[in-house]
Every structure is written in structure tokens, then in C-alpha cells.
N, C-alpha and C positions, 0 to 999 in steps of 0.2 A: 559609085557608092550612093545609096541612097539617103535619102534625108535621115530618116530612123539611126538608118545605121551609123552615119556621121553621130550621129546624138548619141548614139549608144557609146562607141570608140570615146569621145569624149569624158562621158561618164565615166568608164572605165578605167582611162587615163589619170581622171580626178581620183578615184577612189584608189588606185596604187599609189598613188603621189601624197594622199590622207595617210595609207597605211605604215607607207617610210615614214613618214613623221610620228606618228604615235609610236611604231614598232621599228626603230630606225637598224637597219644591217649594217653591221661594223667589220671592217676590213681586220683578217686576224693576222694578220702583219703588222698595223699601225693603230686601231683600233677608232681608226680616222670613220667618215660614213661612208658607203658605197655609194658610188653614183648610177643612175641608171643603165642599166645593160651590164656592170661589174658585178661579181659574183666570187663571193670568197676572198677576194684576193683584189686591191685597190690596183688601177693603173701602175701609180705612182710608187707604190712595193714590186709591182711587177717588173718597172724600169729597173729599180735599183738592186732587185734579188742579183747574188752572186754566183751565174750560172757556171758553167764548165763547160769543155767542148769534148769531153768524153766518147761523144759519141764518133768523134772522127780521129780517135787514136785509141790503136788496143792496146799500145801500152800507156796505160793513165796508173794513177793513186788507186781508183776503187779495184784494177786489174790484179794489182799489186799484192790484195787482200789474200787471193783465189790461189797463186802459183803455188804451184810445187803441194796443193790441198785436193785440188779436185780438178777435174780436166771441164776446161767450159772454151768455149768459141770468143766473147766479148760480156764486157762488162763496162757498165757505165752509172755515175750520177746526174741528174739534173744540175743539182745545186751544191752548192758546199755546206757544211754544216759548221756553225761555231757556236758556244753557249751565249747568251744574251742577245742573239742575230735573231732576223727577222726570218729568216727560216726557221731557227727550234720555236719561235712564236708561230707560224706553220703548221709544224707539224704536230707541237702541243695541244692545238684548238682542233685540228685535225684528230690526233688521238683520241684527245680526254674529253671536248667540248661538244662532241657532235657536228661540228663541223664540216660533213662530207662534202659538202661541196669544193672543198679546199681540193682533197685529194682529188676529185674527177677534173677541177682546173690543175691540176700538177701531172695527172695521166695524160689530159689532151697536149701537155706542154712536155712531156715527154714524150709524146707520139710523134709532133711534129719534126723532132729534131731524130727521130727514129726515121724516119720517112727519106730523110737525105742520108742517112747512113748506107756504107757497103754492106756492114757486118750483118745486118738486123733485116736484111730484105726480104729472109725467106724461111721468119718465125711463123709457125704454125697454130701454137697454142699459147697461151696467157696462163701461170700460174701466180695467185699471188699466194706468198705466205700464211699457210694456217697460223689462226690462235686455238688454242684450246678451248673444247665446248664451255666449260666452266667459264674463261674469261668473256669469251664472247658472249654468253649470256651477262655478265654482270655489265660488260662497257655497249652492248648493244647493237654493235658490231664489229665489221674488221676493219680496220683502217684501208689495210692492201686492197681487200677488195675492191673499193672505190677509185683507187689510184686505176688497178686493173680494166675497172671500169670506162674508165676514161682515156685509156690505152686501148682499150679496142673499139669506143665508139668512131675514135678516126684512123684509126690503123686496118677498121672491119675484120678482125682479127677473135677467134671467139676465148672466152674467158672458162677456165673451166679450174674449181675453187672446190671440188668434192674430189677429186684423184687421189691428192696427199693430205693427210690430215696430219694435223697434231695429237698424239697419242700419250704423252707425259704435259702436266701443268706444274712447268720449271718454274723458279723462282725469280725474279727479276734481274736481267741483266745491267740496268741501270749504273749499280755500286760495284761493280764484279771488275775485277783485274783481266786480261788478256786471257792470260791461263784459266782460270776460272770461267770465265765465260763459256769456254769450249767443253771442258769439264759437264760444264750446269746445263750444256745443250745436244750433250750425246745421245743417242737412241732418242732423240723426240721426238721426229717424224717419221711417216709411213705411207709407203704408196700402197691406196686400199683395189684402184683398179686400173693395173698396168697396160690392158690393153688399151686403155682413151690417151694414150699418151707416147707408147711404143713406135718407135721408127721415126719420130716427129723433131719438128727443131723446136723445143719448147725456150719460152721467155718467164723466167723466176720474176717477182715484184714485191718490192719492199719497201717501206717507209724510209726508213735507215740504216746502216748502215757505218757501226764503229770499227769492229774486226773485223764481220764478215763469218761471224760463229755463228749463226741463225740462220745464215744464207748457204755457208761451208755445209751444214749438217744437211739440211733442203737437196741439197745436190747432190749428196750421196748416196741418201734414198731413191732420186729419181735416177741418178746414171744406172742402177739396179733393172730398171726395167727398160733395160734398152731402149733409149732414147737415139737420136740421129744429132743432134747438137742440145747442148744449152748456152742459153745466153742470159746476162743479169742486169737488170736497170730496177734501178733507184731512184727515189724522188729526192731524196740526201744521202753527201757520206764526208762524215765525219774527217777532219784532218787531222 
């Protein structure tokens, strides 16, 4: 390396290291600072998140959701969900804050544990969860997507987020009971173009994950167009 360019690297080095300081990134788990090279998501939140081993037993909790509703191959969570946990801090700043990076680190952390999986070897496509054009114009994106995102940059798996859309803008499942949930999410989606997705083992992807009424409804549209498997991972699910 040449002299310059040493000089340069350095500079470089000083002015990201000025910018964390004026414009410091806060881990949205602890709200602690990021240290160099962390992204989203601190070390130290990363040790202590409360992962699952979902992905090496088809009979889990998030399986549990699915049975006897719709026919799928495997389903799984990353992490658990609880309220006040540093997951719904997660996925809250992930949802509402803009936060995308959170999700592309929770896709690549769901990939890897994808990777050692029996069930998941021989996913072809990446769906993640429509929102409705309405919403996703007002929140500025999709949360899924991202997650998706990050699920196929190491899985090299392609993402494909224009198939199924959302065609009703339900009301928020947030406050909804069990029964109501399902209710407020019938006929929402739509597969607009069956042939990209026919004969395939596709992968559903979702934020979270309480009943499984968001995911259930997802999967009934798409078993419609002759699919070859589905399979469902989450970055939370709810206990």
C-alpha cells in the first residue's frame, strides 16, 4: 500500500470514528452504542437473545400453529417472543423505527441455522409477507422484506416479494383475540402470478408470529397455485 493511500485509510478511519461520535448508532435491543463492525443488533443482545432450535425439530410451538390449518413441510422461529424482551425491542425498531438493518441481521441469523437444517435444503424461493400498498406507503417499507433479504443473501436463494400481494388493508391484529384475528384476515391475500412460483418448494417469512392467522391465510392462497412444498421461518414467535 502506498504512502497516499495509507494516509487516505486513515483519514477515513478518523472521519467514521468523528461520525459515531456526533451521530452515535444505538443497538435496538439495549439502546447501548454499536461498536465497530456491529450492525443493528449489539454483541452483547446477540449472546443473550433467546434463540430456539426450531429449526432441527418439525415438531416445535411455531409447528404447532399450522396443523390440522393448512398442509406445509416445516416451520420454524429464530427467537422467542415475550412483551418487554429484547426481541419485541427488535422488532419494534425494526418495524416502526426504520430500522432495516435489524431485519437483514435476523435473515442472515436465520439463514445460518437454515443451512444446517434437513427440512429447509431444497427451498427454492423466498416469500416474505405482503403489507398493503396503503401501509407500506405510510411505514415506508416492509419489514419482511428485509428479513427476506437477509435470508437470501446467504442462503443465495432469490426473493421474490411481487407473486402474492395483499389485496384487503385489515385492521390491526395487535388487540384482536384468537378467533378474531382469523376472522379480520380472511381473503387478504392473492397470488397475482402463479406461474413464478408453481412446482417450487417456496419459504413464507415473517416478522412474527402470535397465532399464525397472517401466515395460515399466506398459505392458502399460495397451496392454490400448485406449489411443491411450503415451508415457514420467522424471525419471532410469540409463546
Amino acid at each position: 500500500m502506498s504512502f497516499i493511500a495509507r494516509i487516505f485509510q486513515r483519514l477515513s478511519a478518523l472521519a467514521e470514528n468523528l461520525l459515531s461520535l456526533l451521530f452515535p448508532s444505538l443497538c435496538s435491543g439495549c439502546r447501548n452504542h454499536l461498536n465497530s463492525g456491529e450492525s443493528g443488533i449489539c454483541s452483547s443482545c446477540l449472546y443473550r437473545l433467546p434463540y430456539t432450535d426450531h429449526h432441527l425439530h418439525k415438531d416445535n410451538r411455531i409447528a404447532k400453529h399450522f396443523w390440522g390449518k393448512v398442509p406445509f413441510h416445516a416451520a420454524m422461529a429464530l427467537l422467542r417472543y415475550k412483551k418487554g424482551s429484547r426481541t419485541q425491542k427488535l422488532i419494534y425498531n425494526l418495524k416502526y423505527n426504520g430500522r432495516y438493518e435489524v431485519g437483514i441481521r435476523l435473515g442472515n441469523m436465520m439463514a445460518e441455522r437454515l443451512m444446517i437444517s434437513e427440512f429447509y435444503k431444497d427451498v427454492e424461493v423466498i416469500v416474505p409477507v405482503p403489507l398493503h400498498k396503503s401501509k407500506e406507503r405510510k411505514r415506508g417499507y416492509n419489514q419482511s422484506l428485509f428479513i427476506a433479504e437477509g435470508l437470501s443473501a446467504i442462503l443465495n436463494i432469490p426473493v421474490n416479494d411481487t407473486a402474492l400481494i395483499r389485496n384487503i388493508a385489515t385492521e390491526s391484529q395487535t388487540l384482536k383475540g384468537r378467533y378474531s384475528r382469523h376472522e379480520n384476515i380472511q381473503h387478504a391475500f392473492s397470488v397475482v402470478k402463479p406461474a413464478e412460483l408453481s412446482g417450487k418448494h417456496i419459504l413464507i417469512v415473517d416478522d412474527v408470529i402470535t397465532t399464525g392467522a397472517t401466515i395460515t391465510a399466506c398459505a392458502i392462497e399460495l397451496q392454490q397455485c400448485d406449489i411443491r412444498k411450503l415451508s415457514i421461518a420467522v424471525a419471532a414467535g410469540a409463546e
